[in-house]
N, C-alpha and C positions, 0 to 999 in steps of 0.2 A: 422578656419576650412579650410580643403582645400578637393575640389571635383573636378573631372575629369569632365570638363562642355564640351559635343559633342551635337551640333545640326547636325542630319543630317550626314554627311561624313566627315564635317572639324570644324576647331578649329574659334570659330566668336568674342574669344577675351575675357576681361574681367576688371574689374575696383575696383581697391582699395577706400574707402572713407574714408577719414582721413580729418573731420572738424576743427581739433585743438582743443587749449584749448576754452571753453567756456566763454568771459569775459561779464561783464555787468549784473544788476542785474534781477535776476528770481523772476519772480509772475507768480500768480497762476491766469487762468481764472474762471471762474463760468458760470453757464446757458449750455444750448445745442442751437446748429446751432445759433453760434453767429458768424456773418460778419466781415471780416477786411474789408480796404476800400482803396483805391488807393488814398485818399486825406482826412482831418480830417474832412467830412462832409458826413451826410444820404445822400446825391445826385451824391456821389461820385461811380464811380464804383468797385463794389463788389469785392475783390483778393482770398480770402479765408476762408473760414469757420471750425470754433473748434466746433467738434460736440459732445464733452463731453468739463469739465473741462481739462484745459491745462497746461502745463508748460511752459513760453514764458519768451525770453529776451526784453527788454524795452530797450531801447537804447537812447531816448530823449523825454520828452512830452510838450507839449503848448496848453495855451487856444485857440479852436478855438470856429465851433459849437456848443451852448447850444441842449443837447439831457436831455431827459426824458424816460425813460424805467422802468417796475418792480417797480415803486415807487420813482425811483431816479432820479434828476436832476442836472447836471453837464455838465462843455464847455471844461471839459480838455481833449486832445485825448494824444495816446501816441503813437512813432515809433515801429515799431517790425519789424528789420531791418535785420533776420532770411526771414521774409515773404515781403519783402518791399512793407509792410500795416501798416493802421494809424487804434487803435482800438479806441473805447471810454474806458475812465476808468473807465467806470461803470458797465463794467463786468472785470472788473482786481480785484481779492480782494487787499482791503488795503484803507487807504483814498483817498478821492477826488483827489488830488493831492500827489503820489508816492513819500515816501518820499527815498531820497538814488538816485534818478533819475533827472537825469540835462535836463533845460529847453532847448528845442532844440533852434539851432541858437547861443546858449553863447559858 
């Protein structure tokens, strides 16, 4: 679509966003106002929150912190390197450990 953008008396610019192709595998989140984290631990600081279910790339996961949430307990967190935050996989549907998703650091 293209629109005649004026603020004001002059022209203040504008910006194309072209991500490319999308690589790496897509899961799905679960839950509302779920946390990313700036490192794969509860203590870590907070980067961004999915406040429904989500679409997200995974880009590498590793054990770190054992977390327990909703009934679930699990150490595996995984990259989401879209948000560069670390989530738990225990709001990622799918098992404990993503299958299709390479261990970070190999």
């Amino acid at each position: 679509m293209v629109s005649d953008v004026r603020l004001g008396s002059g022209y203040h610019g504008a910006v194309r966003v072209n991500p490319g192709p999308v690589e790496g595998p897509l899961f799905r989140t679960w839950g509302t106002g779920v946390w990313t984290k700036a490192e794969p631990k509860l203590s870590a600081a907070r980067v961004y929150a999915f406040p429904d279910p989500t679409t997200i790339r995974v880009g590498c996961q590793k054990h770190a912190e054992k977390v327990t949430s909703d009934g679930y307990t699990n150490d595996v967190w995984s990259y989401l390197p879209d948000y560069d935050a670390w989530m738990t996989n225990i709001y990622i549907q799918g098992s404990a450990w993503l299958d299709g998703v390479p261990a970070c650091g190999t």
